[in-house]
Each structure stands twice: as C-alpha cells, then as structure tokens.
C-alpha positions in Angstrom: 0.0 0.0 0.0 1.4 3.3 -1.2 0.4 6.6 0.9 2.0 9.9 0.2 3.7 11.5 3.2 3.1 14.7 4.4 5.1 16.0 6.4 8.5 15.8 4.4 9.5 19.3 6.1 10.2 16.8 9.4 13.4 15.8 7.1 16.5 17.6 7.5 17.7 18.4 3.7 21.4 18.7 3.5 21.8 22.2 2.3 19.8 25.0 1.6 19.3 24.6 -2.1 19.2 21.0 -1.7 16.4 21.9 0.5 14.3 24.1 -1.5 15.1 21.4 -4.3 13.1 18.3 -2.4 10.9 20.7 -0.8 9.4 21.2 -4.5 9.1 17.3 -5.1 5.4 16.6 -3.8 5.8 13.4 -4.4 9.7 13.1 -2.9 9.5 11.5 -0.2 6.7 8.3 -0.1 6.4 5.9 2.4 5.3 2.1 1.9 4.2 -0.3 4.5 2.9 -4.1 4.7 -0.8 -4.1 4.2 -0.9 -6.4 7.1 1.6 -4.2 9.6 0.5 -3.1 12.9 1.7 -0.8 15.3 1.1 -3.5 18.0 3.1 -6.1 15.9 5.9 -7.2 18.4 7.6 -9.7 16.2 8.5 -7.1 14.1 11.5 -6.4 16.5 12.9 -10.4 16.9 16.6 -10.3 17.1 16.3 -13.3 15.0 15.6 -12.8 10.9 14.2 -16.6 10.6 9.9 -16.3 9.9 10.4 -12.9 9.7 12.6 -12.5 7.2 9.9 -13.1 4.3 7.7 -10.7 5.7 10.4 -8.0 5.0 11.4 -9.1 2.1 7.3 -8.5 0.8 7.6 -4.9 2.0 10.5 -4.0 0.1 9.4 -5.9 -2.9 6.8 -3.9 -3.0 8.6 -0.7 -2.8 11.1 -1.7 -5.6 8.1 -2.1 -7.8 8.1 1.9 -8.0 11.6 3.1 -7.1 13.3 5.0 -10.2 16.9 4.7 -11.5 17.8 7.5 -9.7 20.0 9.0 -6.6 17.9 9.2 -3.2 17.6 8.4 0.0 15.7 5.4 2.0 14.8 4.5 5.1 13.8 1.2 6.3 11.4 1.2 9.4 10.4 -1.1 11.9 6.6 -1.7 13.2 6.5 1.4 15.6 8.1 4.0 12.8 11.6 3.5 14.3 14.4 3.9 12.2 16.3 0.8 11.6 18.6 1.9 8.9 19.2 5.1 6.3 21.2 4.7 3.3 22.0 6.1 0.1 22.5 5.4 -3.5 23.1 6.6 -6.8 20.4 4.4 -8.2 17.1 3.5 -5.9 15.9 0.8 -7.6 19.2 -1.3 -8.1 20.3 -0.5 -4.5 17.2 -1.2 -2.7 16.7 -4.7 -4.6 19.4 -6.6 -3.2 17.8 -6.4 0.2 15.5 -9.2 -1.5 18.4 -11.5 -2.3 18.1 -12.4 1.1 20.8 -15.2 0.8 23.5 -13.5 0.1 22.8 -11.1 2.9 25.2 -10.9 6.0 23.2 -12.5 9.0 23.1 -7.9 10.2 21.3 -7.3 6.9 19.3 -10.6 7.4 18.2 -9.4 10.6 17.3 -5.8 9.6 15.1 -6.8 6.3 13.4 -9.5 9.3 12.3 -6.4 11.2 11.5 -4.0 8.0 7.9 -3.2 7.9 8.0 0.2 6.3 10.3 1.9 3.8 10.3 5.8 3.4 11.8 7.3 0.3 13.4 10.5 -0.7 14.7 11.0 -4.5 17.4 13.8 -4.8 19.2 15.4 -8.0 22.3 13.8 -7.3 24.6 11.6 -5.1 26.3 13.7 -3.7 23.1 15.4 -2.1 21.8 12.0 -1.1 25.1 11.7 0.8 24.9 15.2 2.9 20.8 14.4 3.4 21.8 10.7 4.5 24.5 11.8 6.8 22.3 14.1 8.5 19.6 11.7 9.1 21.8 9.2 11.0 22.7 11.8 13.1 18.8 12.4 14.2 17.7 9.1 13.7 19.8 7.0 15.5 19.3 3.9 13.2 20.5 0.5 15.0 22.2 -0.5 11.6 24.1 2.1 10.9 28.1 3.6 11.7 27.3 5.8 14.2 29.3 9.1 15.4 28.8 8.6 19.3 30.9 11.8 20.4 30.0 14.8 18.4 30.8 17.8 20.9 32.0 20.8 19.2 35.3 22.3 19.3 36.7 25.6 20.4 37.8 28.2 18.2 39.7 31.6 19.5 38.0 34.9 18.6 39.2 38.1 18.3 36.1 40.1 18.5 34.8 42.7 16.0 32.1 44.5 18.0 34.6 46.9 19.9 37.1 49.8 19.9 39.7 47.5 21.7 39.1 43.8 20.5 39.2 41.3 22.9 40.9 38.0 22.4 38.9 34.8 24.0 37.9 31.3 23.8 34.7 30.4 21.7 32.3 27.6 21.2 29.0 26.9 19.7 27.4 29.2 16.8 29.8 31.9 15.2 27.0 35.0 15.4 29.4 37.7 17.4 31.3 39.9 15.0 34.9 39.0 14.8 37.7 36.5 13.3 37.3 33.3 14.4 40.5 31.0 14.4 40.2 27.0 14.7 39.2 24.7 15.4 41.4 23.3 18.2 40.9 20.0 19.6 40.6 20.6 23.3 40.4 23.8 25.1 43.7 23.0 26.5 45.1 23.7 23.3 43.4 27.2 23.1 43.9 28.6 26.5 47.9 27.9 26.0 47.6 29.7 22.1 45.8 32.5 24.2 48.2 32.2 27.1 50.8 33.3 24.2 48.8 35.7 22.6 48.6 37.8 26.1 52.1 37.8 26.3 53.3 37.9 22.4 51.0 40.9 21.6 49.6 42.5 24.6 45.4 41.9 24.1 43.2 41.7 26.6 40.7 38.9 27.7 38.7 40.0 30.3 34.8 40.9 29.2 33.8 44.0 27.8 31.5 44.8 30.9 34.9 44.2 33.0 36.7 46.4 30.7 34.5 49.6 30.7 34.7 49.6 34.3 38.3 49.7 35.0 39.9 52.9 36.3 43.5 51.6 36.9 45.2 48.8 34.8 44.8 45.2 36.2 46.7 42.1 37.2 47.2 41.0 33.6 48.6 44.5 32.9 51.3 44.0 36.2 52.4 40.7 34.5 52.9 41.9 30.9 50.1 40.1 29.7 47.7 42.9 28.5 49.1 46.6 27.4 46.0 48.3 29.2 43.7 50.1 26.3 41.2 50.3 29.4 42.9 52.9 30.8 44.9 54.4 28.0 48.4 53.0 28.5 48.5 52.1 25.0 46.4 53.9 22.3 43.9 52.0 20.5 45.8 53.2 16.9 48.6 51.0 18.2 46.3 48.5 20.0 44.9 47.9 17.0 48.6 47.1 15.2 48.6 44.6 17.9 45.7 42.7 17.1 46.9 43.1 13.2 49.6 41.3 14.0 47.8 38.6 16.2 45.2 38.0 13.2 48.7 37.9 10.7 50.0 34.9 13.1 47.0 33.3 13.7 46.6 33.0 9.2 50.1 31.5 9.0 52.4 34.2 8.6 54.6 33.5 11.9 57.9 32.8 10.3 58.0 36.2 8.3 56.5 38.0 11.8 58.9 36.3 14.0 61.9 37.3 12.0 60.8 41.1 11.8 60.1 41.2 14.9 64.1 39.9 15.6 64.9 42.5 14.0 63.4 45.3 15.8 64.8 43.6 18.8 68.5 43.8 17.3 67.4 47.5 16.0 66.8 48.3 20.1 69.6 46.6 21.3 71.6 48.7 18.8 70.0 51.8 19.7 70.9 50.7 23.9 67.0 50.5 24.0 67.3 47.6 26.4 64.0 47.4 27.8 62.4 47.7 24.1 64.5 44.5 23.0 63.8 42.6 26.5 60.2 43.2 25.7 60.9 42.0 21.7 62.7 38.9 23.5 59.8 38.1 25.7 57.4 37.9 22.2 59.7 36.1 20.5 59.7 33.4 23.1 56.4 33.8 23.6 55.5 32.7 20.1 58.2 30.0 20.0 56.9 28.3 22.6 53.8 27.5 21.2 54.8 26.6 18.1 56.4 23.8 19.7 53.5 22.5 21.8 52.2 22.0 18.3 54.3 19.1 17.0 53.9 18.1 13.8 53.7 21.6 11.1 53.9 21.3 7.9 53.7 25.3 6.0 52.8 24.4 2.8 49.7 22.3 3.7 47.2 24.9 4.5 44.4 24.6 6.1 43.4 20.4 6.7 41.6 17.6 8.6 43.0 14.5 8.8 41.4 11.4 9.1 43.0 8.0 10.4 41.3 4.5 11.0 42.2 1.9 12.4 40.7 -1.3 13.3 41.0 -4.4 15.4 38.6 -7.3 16.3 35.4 -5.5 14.9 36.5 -2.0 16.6 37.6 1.1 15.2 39.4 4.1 16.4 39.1 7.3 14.1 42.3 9.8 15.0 41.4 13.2 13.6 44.3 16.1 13.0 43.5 19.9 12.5 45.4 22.1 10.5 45.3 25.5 9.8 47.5 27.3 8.0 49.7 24.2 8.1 50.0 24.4 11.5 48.7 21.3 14.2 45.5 22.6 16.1 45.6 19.0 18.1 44.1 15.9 17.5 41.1 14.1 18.9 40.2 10.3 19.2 36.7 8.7 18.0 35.5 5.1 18.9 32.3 5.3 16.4 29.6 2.5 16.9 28.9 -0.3 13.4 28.7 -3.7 13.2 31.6 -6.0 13.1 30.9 -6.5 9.8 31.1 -3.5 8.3 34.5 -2.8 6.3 37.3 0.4 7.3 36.4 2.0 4.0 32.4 2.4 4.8 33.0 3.2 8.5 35.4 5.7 7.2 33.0 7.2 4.6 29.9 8.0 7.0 32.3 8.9 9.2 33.2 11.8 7.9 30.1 13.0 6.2 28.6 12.8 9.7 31.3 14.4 11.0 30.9 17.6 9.1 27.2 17.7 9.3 27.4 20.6 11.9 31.2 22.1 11.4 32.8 23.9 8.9 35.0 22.1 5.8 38.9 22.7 5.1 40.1 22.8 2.0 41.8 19.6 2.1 40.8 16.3 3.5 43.6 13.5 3.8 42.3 10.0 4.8 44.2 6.7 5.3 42.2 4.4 3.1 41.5 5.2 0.0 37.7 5.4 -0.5 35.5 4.1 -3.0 32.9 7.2 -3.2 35.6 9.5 -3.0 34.3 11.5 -5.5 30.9 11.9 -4.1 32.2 13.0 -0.7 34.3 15.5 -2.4 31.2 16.8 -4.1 29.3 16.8 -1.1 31.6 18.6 1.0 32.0 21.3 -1.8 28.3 21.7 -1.7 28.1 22.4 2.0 31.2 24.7 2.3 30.2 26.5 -0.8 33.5 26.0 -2.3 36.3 23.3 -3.8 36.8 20.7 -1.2 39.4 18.0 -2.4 39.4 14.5 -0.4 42.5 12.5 -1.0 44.6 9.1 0.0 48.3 10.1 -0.7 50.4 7.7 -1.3 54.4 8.8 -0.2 55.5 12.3 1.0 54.7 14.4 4.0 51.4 13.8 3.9 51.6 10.5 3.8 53.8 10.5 7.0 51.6 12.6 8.5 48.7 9.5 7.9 51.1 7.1 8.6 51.9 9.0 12.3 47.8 10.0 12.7 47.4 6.0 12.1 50.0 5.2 14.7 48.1 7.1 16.9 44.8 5.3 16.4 46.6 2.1 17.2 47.2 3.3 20.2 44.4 4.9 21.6 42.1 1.6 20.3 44.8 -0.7 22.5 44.2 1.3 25.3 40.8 1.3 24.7 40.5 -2.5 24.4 42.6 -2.9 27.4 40.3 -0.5 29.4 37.1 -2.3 28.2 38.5 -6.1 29.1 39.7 -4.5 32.6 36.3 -3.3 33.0 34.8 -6.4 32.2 36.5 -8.5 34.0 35.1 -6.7 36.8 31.3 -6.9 35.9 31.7 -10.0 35.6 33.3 -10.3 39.2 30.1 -8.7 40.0 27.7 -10.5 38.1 29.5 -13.5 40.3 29.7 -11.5 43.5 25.5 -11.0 43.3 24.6 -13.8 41.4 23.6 -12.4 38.2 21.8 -14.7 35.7 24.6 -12.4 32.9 27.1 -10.0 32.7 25.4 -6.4 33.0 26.8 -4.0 30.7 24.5 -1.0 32.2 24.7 -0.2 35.7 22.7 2.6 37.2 23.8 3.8 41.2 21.5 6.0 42.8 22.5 8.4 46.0 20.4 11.7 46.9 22.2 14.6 48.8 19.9 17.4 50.6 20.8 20.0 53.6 18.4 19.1 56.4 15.7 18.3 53.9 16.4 21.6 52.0 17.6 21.2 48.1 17.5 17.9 47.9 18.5 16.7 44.5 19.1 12.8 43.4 21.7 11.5 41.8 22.1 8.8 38.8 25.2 7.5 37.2 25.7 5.1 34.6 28.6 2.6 34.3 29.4 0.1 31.5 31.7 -1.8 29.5 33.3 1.5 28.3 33.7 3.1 32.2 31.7 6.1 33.2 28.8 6.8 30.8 28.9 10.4 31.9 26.4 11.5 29.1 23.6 9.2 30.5 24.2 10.5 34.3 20.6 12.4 35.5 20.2 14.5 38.6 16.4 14.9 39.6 15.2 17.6 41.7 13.3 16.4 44.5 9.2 17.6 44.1 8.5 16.0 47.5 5.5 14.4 46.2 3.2 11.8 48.3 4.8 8.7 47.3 3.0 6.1 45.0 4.4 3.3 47.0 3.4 2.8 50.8 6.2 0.7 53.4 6.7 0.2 56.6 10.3 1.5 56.0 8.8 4.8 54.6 5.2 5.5 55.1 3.3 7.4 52.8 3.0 11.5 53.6 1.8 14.4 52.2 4.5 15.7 51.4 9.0 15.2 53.5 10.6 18.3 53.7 12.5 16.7 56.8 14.8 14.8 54.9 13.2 11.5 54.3 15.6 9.3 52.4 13.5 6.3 51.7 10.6 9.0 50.3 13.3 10.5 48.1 14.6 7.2 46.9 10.9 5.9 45.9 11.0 9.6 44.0 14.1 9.0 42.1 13.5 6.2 40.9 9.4 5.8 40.5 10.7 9.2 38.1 13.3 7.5 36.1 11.5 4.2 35.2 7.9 5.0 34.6 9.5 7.8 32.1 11.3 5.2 30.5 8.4 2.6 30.4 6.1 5.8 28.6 9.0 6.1 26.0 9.9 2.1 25.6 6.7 0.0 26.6 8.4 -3.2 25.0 12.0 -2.6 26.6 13.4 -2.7 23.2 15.8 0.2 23.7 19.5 -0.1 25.2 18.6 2.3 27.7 17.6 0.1 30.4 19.9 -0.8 33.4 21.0 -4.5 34.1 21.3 -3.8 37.2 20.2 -1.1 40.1 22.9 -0.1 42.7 21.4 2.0 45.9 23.4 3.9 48.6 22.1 2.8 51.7 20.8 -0.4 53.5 18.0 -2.6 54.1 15.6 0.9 53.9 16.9 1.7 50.3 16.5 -1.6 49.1 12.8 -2.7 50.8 12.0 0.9 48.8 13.3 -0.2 45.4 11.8 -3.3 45.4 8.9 -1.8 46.0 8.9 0.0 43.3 9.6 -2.4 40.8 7.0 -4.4 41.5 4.4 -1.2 41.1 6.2 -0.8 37.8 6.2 -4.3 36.7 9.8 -4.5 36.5 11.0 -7.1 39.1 12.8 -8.6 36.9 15.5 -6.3 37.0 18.1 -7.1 39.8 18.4 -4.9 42.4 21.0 -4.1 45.2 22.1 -2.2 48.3 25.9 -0.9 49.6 25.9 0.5 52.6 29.3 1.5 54.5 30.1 0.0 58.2 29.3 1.3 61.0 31.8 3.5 61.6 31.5 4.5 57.7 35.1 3.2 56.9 36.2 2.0 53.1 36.5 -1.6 53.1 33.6 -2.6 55.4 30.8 -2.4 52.7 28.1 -4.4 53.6 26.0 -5.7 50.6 22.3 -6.1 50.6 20.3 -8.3 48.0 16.4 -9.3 47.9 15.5 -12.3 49.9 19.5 -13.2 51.2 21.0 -12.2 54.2 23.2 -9.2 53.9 27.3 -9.7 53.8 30.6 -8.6 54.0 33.2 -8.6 50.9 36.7 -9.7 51.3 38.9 -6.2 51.7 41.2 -7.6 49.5 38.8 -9.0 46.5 39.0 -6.0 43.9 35.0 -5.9 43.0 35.2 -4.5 46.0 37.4 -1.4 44.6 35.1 -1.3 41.9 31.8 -1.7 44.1 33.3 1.6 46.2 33.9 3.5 42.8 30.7 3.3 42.0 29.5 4.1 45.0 31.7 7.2 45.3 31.1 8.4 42.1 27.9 8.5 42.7 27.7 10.5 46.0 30.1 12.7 44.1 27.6 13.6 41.2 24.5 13.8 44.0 26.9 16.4 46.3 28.3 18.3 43.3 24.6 18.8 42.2 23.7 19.6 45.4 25.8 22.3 46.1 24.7 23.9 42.8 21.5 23.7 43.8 22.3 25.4 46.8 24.1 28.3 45.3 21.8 29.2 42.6 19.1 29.4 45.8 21.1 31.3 47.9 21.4 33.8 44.8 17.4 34.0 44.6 16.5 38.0 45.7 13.0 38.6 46.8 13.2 41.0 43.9 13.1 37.9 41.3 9.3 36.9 42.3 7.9 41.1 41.8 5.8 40.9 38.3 7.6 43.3 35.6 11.0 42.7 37.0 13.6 41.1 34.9 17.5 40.9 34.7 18.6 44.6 34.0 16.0 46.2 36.0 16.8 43.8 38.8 20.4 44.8 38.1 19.5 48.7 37.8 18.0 48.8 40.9 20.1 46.7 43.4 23.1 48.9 42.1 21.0 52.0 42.9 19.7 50.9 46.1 22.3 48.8 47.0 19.5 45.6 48.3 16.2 44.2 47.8 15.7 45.7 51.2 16.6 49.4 50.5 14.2 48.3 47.5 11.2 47.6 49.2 11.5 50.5 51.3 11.8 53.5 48.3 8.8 55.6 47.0 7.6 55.3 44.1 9.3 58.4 42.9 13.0 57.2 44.0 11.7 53.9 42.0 10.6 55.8 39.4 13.9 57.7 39.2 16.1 54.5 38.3 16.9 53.7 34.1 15.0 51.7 32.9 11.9 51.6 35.8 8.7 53.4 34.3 5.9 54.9 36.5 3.8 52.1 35.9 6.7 49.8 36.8 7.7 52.1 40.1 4.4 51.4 40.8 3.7 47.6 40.4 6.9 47.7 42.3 5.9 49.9 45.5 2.4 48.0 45.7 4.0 44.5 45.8 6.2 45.6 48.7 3.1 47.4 50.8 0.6 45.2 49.7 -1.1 45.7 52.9 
C-alpha cells in the first residue's frame, strides 16, 4: 500500500538549495508499508531474521516495484516507525533490490530486512546530495544499523572580537554569530587557552569581558604581568592597539615565520640603539611565540588549512584519529571510537564517518584520509556543496602527507589498545560482579543512585551510569526532588503528604518511581539499550525494601536490584551488601570488585553532592526582587546597584523607583504595591 507523506519538512535536507530542491518534489518522499503491519506487531522487532525474514522481504518488494533509477535516500522502518537503517544510493531501484536477495545477505542485513515493515523514500538530483541528506539523518535518527558518530561535541575556536574599539581576544564555542575572526578549530580547550596564554604575552590583548573592561579605572593584574598593554585605561592607544591585534590575526593566518623574523629585527634594531627594555620586551614575544609553536608538534607550512582522518581497526573496533590544520599548523588531535557492526568494512566506516562528521562544522580545504575510498568523489562533491566551495578528499600515497597519515594512524593504534585494554579491565570486573551477586549475565548497564539534601532543603538525586566503556557520563541524570506523596506505601517509609524533613526512603521511591515510569512511557516493550542490568542504591536494608517496591508497582521485578551501605563507623573496606531475599554480607577487603563496588558508589555520592551544592548556590542567589511581576535581569540589576539591596528596595517611594533607568511609573508602581501590599 502506497500513501503519500506529508510531512517531508520533518526531514533535515542537507543544504539550503538542496532543500528548497526536495521541498518542491510533492511526491519526494513516499512511504510504503505491509498491508498487514500493525503498530502493536511485536515480532516485528525479533533479534532473530528466521519467519520474519519473508515478511520483509514482501515490504520491500513492494517498494522496488516503483523506485526510479535515480539517486535518493531510503529509510527502512520497523513496526512502531523506528528507524532501523538510512542509506544512500546513486540508483534507488538497483540499491534497494538486493535487500530481496536475502541469501547473500550478512546475517546484520538478514536481521534488519526481518524487522523492516516500512520503507520511506526520498529522490534527490544527485549523489552527492543523497550523501549530505543521509548523513544528517543518522545523526537524528539514530538507526541501529548504521556507523554511528557517538561523540559529536564541538570544538573551540579563538575569537578576536569585531564588536569593539579594543578587541578582545577569548575562547569560543558553539554558533559563530558575534562579530569577529574566528581562528580554529582546536581539539581541546587545553590547546586554546595555552595559544591564548601566548597571545597575552606575544602581543599584549586583553581577555577579560567588555563589561569588566569599561569599568576599569586603573590597569589590572594582567597588565602587572605583561600580559595585557591596558587600552582600558589608556596605557597604550587603540591606533597601536589595534597594530597589535593586526599582528595577532597575521600569526594566527600563518604568517609566523615572516613576523617572528621582523620582529628579531626590531629587537636587534633596540639593542643597537641601547633600548634595552624595548629589545627585552621584543625577547619576551619572541619566546612567547616559539613556545607555542612547539607544543604544536607536527607543522607542515605548505599544507594549508586540513583535517586529517585515520582508521584503524581491530577485532570488529575502530578508532578514528582526527588532525586539525590550519594554516599548516597542528590545532591538536582528537580520538573517536564510532559504533557499526563488526561486519562493516574500514572504507564504509570511514566514509559515513566523515560526512557525519561535518554535518554541523565547517570544511577545510583539504581532507587527507588513510584508506582510499570508494565514493571519494561523491564525498568530495558533497563537501564542496556544503562549504560552498572546492573541497578535495584525497589518499596520498608517499611524501609528508603520507607520513603525516602514517603518524595519525600510529596514533589510532594506540588509543584503540588502550581502549580494548580499558574495556576487558572493565569487564573483567562486571563479571566479578555478576559472580559476587549472582547475576543470571554480565550487566553491561549499571545505574547507582545516591540523593544529597541539607536538612531536607535542596535535595537533589543523583544517577550514574557505568558500563563496558567506564563512566557513561552523558547518560548521568540528577532529579530535583518535588516531595510528592509517594506512590508506593512501606513500613520503611510511610506514605506522607509531602517530607521536607529529609526522608531518604521517600526520596529514593521519587528518584526512581521518576526515572523508570518515564522510560516505560517512552519504551513500553523494553526494546531500547537504555535500560539498566542492574540497580545499585546507597544505603541499607531501607533503600532496598524501597526499590523493590517500586519495581513491583512498575512491573519491573525482573531487573536485579542491590544495596551498599558503609560499616558502622562508615570506613572503606567494610561495605556491607544487601540483596532481595539473602542475608546481607561482607566482601573480602582484599577482593578488587570491591574497589570497583566503592567507585561506584563514590562516584555517585560525588555527582549527588556536586549537584547539590549547585543547587544550593543558585538558591542562595534567589533576591525577593526575582518573584515582583515586571521585573527582569537589567532592572533587577539597575535597581540593586542604585539601592544597593532588595531591602533598601522595598522601602523607596515610588518616585526614587521611578527615578532608576529603565523603571517606568507604571513599573515604580507595580513595584511599591508588591512591597506594601497591605
């Protein structure tokens, strides 16, 4: 059954005449399903492709039927509408027809067509727009079958602003809206606060805010340590300020070799002329500059500005190394473990790799990768397309560039060995676990649970999440505690309106009543990876009667549960463990699940107190001032530094009120009734 879909704005086109190119196709993007598919239709999502695996193969028989030879995008969903896999191809029909030749599928593919019970297509001008539009629906979607960029952070840049008399030079993330040059990107911030570190001291500009700046009235600490030159207060002018930040911008674009020679020779000019101080300060540039040049390793002048790319892989894993260049000089380098099946080849991995990767950053020039690719050409096409100019993707083969792959390589080795080594460390450990508690399996999600509070006051909850891969610090969750009358009624906490006295066990039953019923609403079936193998609470016998408790409300019993709680006098090594139905016990001091039992536990009271305290800060900050209607930031700000508190604030009349920028009459007055309501 064919229907026409409707809402093919919901689809992220890859550029913006791309865009307006599939936006005029009404019929661009159609979606087919089995006649017989319902959204109830749990077999859809079997792990195993046997009696399955002909249903699928209907539903994209059917679609072939009306694909067209030409260059699109499809999309193969399960029974619910879930993504399962997005892929590309210069030709629809020929592509899309060897998922029928089900026997000479890999058992992955096997298993994907067994759980296909929709396809959605898109048909695009060209390949190379298929590519950008494919790339940047894996990175929404998410599809289970697909290479997947897991870390996708952005980097830092260094600006030198635009938008001011005296620029100001400072670190930069996210979108590049302020006015200014923008320099990167770096790999790390480390990287960019020692390039700024030299900046300071090589040319004098300032860092510090512009609100900071047009309050000074006497040159600051940065100025005392030869790091800034002062325009603040006019110890430089901002004609020759502004030569300064020239020649910042000059160094940044490449041109250090020719600057650090003249400027050599003005320091040799002042030495001549018995300017001593001149030359010292000349000196201090020079090494100023030097110095960060060699914290940048590899350079190589005549490359320009590059991103290197490096795979390697081992036993079905792969570790991308990726080198920034600009102006031929090394920005840093960053590591990337992305998630694919085991089948999947280096060249493929490497390929959506990289046209995920540049889905949200800008494109270089030049693009060096270690294996040569098969749709090289279409990449290079797509890339041009999104930076709106020449991008050229290539695999060299001997030179400097070819050592530079050959050293970027080297480093992937590396960082996947350490990796590996990391991973079979950890789990050799969940598996002492698994032992330690009896585990039917190896759990490969842990979630430990700890709440923090001040006499009842800010309490906040604490999840963490630990795995094969360590710390899963992007799945941690902190929950601010409502103090809601718990769902679940115990002996060990009974019900209440309400427990702003600190009740533990009521705060527990929160947390975790919070986290589970949200994920049952979102997964139902439990089909997502999202789930934990196991639950680890801080606390005793309390904690743990609680969490069973709440399993069992949810329907989720099934999911093993357990309890640390320190010794009595709360000393490291005297953990006491607490599982359903078994008497509680001690672990051997010496048995390293142990070690790993207490990082887990510490981590988490770590995250619960570190949220906490931030909770407790941003309270303390709250001014009476913040809940008076018409009152936002800058008038709260305009009158606290006229009146100098929220108290001197409720006492003024409406005229003083009325006197401060920014505060109408009507406002003075809103302002004066809230305070003397009475």
């Amino acid at each position: 059954m064919a229907k026409q879909e409707t809402e093919i704005d919901s689809i992220t086109a890859p550029t913006a005449e791309a865009s307006a190119r599939l936006s005029g196709l009404s019929d661009a993007a159609i979606t087919w399903e089995h006649p017989e598919s319902t959204k109830d239709d749990s077999e859809g999502t079997s792990l195993q492709p046997s009696g399955n695996i002909a249903r699928g193969t209907l539903v994209i028989q059917q679609v072939v039927k009306t694909l067209p030879n030409s260059p699109g995008v499809y999309r193969m969903l399960d029974s619910k509408g879930n993504a399962l896999y997005v892929g590309k191809a210069k030709s629809l029909k020929k592509r899309v027809v060897s998922y029928t030749r089900t026997d000479q599928l890999p058992y992955r593919l096997k298993r994907m067509v067994s759980e296909t019970r929709m396809m959605e297509i898109v048909r695009t001008n060209t390949e190379a727009e298929a590519l950008l539009l494919e790339s940047n629906l894996i990175k929404r979607l998410k599809p289970r079958y697909n290479v997947l960029l897991r870390d996708d952070k952005s980097f830092p840049y260094i600006l030198i602003t635009g938008d001011h008399e005296a620029p100001q030079v400072t670190k930069h993330r996210g979108a590049q809206k302020r006015d200014g040059r923008y320099f990167g990107p770096f790999a790390d911030a480390k990287s960019v606060n020692q390039t700024i570190t030299a900046l300071e001291k090589a040319f004098l500009l300032r860092s510090c805010s512009d609100n900071v700046y047009s309050l000074r009235t006497r040159p600051c600490l940065m100025y005392q340590i030869k790091r800034c030159s002062a325009p603040c207060v006019g110890r430089v002018s901002l004609q020759s300020y502004a030569t300064h930040v020239k020649e910042a911008e000059e160094f940044l674009s490449g041109s250090s070799t020719a600057f650090q020679q003249r400027m050599a020779e003005q320091m040799q000019q002042a030495a001549e002329n018995q300017d001593y101080e001149q030359a010292a300060v000349y000196r201090d540039r020079i090494r100023a500059l030097t110095n960060i040049q060699s914290k940048q390793e590899i350079n190589i002048p005549d490359l320009g500005d590059a991103d290197v790319f490096a795979l390697f892989e081992k036993s079905g894993q792969s570790c991308i190394q990726v080198f920034f260049f600009r102006a031929g000089r090394n920005y840093g380098n960053r590591s990337y473990f992305p998630s694919h099946d085991r089948t999947i080849d280096s060249e493929t991995v490497l390929t959506s790799f990289i046209a995920q990767f540049y889905a949200n950053k800008p494109v270089p020039k030049l693009v060096l990768t270690s294996h040569e690719l098969p749709e090289e050409t279409v990449l290079a096409e797509a890339l041009s397309s999104k930076a709106g100019s020449r991008v050229e993707v290539n695999h060299p083969q001997r030179g400097a560039k070819r050592k530079l792959l050959d050293n970027a390589t080297n480093n992937a080795r590396e960082a996947l060995a350490r990796r590996m080594a990391e991973s079979a460390s950890q789990r050799r450990l969940l598996e002492g676990l698994a032992e330690m508690l009896s585990l039917d399996s190896t759990p490969e999600r842990v979630e430990v649970y700890d709440n923090s509070h001040t006499q009842g006051s800010e309490a906040y909850g604490g999840m963490i999440v630990a795995g094969l891969e360590g710390f899963l610090k992007k799945a941690y969750r902190k929950f601010k505690i409502r103090g809601d009358k718990p769902s679940v009624v115990s002996e060990s906490a009974p019900a209440q309106e309400n427990y702003t006295g600190g009740d533990d066990y009521a705060m527990m039953r929160e947390v975790l009543t919070r986290r589970l019923s949200r994920s049952l609403k979102e997964d139902p079936d439990r089909q997502g990876d999202q789930w934990p193998d196991l639950l680890v609470l801080d606390g005793g016998q309390g904690q743990l009667t609680v969490g069973i408790e709440v399993l069992e409300e949810l329907g989720l019993s099934d999911i093993p549960i357990v309890a640390i709680a320190k010794g009595q006098d709360r000393n490291a090594g005297r953990e006491r463990i607490f599982l359903p139905n078994r008497p509680s016990f001690l672990v051997d001091p010496k048995d390293p699940v142990l070690y790993f039992i207490q990082r887990l536990r510490d981590e988490a009271h770590r995250y619960a107190i570190e949220t906490h305290r931030k909770g407790r800060s941003k309270a303390r900050l709250k001014s009476s001032l913040d809940d008076v209607p018409g009152i936002g930031s800058k008038r709260k700000k305009a009158l606290l530094f006229r009146f100098g508190s929220a108290d001197a604030v409720a006492r003024a009349g409406i005229e003083d009120l009325a006197a401060v920028e920014g505060v109408s009459r009507v406002v003075a007055q809103s302002i004066y009734d809230y305070f003397n309501a009475e």
